[in-house]
C-alpha positions in Angstrom: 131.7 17.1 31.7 128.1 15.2 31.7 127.4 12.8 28.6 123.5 11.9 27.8 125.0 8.4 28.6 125.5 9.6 32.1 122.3 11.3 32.2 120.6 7.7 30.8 121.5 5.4 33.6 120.8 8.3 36.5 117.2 9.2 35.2 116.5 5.3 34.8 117.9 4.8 38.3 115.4 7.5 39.2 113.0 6.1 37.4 113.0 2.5 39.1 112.9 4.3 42.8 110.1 5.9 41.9 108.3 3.0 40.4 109.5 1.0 43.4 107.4 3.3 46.0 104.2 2.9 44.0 104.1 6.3 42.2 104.2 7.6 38.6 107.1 9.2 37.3 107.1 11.8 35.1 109.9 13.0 33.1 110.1 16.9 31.6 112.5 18.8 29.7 113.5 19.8 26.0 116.5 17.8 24.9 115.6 15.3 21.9 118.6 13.5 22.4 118.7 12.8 26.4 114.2 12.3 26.2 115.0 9.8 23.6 117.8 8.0 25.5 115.9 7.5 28.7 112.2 6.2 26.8 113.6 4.4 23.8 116.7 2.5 25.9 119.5 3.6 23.7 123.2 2.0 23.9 125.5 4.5 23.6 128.7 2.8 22.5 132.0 3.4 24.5 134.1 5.4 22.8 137.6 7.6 24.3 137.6 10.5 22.9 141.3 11.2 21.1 142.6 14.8 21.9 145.1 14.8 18.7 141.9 14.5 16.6 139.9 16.7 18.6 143.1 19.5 18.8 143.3 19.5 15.2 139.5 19.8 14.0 139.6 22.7 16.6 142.4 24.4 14.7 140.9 23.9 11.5 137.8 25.5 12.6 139.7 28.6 14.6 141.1 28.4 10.2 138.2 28.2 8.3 135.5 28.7 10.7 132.5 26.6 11.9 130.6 26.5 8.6 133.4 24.3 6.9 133.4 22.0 9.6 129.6 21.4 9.6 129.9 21.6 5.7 132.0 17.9 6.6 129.4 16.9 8.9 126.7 17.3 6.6 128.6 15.2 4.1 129.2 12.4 6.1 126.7 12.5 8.6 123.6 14.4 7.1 120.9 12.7 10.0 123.2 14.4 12.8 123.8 17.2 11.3 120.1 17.9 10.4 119.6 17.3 14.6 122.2 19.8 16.1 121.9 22.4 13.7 125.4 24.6 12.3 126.5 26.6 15.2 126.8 23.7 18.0 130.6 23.8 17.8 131.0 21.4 20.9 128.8 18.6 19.0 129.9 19.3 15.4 133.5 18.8 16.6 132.8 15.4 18.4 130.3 14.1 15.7 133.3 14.6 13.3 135.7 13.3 15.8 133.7 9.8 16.3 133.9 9.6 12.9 137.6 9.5 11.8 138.3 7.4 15.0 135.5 5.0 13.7 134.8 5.6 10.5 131.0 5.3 11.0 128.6 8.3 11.5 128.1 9.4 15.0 124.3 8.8 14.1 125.7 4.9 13.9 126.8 4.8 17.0 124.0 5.4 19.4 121.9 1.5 18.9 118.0 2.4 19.3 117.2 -0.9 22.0 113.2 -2.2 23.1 111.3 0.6 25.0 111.9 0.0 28.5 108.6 1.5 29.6 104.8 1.8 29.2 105.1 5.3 27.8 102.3 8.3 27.5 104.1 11.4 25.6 102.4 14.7 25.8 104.1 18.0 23.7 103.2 21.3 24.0 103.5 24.2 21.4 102.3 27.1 20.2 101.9 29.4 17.4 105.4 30.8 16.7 105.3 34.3 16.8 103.7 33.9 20.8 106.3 31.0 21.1 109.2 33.8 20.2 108.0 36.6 22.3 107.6 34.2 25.2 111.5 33.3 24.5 112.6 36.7 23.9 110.6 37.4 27.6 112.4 34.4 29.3 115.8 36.2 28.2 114.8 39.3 29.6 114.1 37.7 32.7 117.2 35.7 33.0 119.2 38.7 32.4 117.0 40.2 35.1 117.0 37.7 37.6 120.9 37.4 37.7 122.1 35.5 34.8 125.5 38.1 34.5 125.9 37.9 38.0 126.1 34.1 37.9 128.4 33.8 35.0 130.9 36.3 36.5 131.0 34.5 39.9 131.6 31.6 37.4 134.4 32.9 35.8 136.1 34.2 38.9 136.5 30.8 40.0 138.5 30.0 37.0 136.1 28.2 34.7 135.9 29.4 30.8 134.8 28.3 27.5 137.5 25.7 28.0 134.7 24.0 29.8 131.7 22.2 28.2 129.0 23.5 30.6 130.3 27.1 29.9 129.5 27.0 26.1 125.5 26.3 26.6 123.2 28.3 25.4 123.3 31.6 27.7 126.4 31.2 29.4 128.5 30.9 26.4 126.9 34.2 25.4 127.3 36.2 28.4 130.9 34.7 29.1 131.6 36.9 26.0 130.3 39.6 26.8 132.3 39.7 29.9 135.6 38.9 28.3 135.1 42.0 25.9 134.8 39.9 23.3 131.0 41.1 22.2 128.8 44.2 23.4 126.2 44.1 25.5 123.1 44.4 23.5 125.0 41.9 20.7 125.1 39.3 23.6 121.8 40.0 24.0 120.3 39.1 20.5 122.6 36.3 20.6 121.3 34.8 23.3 117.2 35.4 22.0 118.5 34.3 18.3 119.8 31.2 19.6 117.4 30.2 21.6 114.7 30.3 18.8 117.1 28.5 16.9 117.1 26.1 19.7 112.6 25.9 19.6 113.0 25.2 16.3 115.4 22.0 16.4 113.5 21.0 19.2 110.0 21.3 17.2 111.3 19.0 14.4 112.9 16.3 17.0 109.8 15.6 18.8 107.3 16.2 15.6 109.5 12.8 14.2 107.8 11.0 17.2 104.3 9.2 16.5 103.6 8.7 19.9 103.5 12.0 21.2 100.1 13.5 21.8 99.9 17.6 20.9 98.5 20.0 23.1 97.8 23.6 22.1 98.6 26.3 24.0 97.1 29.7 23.4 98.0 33.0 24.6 95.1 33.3 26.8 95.5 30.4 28.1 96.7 29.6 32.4 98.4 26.9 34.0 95.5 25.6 35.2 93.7 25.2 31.6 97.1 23.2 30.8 97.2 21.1 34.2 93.7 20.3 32.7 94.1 19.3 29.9 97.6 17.3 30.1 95.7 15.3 32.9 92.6 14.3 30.6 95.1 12.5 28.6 96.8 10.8 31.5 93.8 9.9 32.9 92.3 8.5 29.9 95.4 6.7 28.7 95.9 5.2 32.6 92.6 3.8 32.2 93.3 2.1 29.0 96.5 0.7 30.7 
């Protein structure tokens, strides 16, 4: 188990050494959630989580499957549910947990606090049909590069779906395929259909945030031309500093 609360105080941790030493740190990735946590300093509330809760909004979704539960969540908690999207079964269920422990939408209980940090924000995208094939490409390669291999030496060591990590995107997938549960080439457009699904939560995240600065990228264009461009920006916004 890894919580973006965890994730918060390592990355700041990280962050301080590296200011410390005189250099520039510069944080990447594509999760909303964990991006925001580090730049806008949010206080995650402690809460246990109760397994009788958790057991039975399990059962009821093994019931009446994952729709009804996130048709709950979008009742009590529409701003969540509009962030994780209906087939996030791990979040869904702990959204909706927090909330009959609390009574408060999990959306409530994350406290936005003062920026911590002098922040430049730079986002890529791209048209979306390029911004698909690229995907569709990068799962290909995965599959290529060893990605069954990984999960199967994964599940020979005894973990399963039972386990958080095991039901991201990709593994979750693929640790179906292996158990019979799904053919191959239906694990395969599950994995490419999620992960667009993914781009596209991700697109509507970030596009909420003003401060980000948008850089188009264009099928024709390298690394370099990127590099390029992103550093323009830094440069220019470092000078303003």
């Amino acid at each position: 188990d890894y919580t973006v609360a965890e994730y918060q105080k390592q990355a700041q941790g990280c962050i301080e050494d590296i200011q410390s030493r005189g250099k520039l740190p510069i944080l990447t990735g594509g999760s909303g959630l964990y991006y925001q946590a580090v730049v806008d300093n949010y206080d995650f509330l402690p809460l246990d989580g109760q397994p009788e809760v958790r057991r039975r909004l399990e059962q009821r979704g093994k019931r009446e499957g994952l729709q009804a539960l996130y048709g709950t969540l979008k009742e009590v908690d529409p701003i969540y549910a509009g962030i994780i999207g209906g087939n996030d079964r791990k979040r869904i269920i702990r959204a909706l947990e927090v909330y009959e422990i609390t009574g408060k939408p999990f959306s409530q209980t994350q406290r936005k606090q003062s920026p911590n940090y002098d922040l430049i924000s730079i986002g890529l995208t791209m048209e979306r049909a390029l911004l698909y094939e690229r995907i569709e490409s990068r799962v290909d390669r995965m599959l290529s590069d060893g990605l069954l291999e990984e999960v199967e030496a994964l599940r020979r060591r005894g973990y399963s779906l039972r386990h958080k990590a095991l039901n991201s995107l990709g593994y979750r997938q693929t640790l179906q395929y292996l158990e019979g549960k799904i053919g191959y080439d239906d694990m395969v457009n599950r994995i490419k259909m999620e992960s667009r699904r993914f781009a596209k939560r991700q697109l509507t995240w970030f596009k909420r945030d003003e401060r980000i600065q948008w850089i188009g990228v264009a099928a024709d264009d390298d690394t370099d031309d990127i590099y390029k461009k992103i550093s323009n920006i830094l440069a220019k916004e470092l000078f303003l500093m």
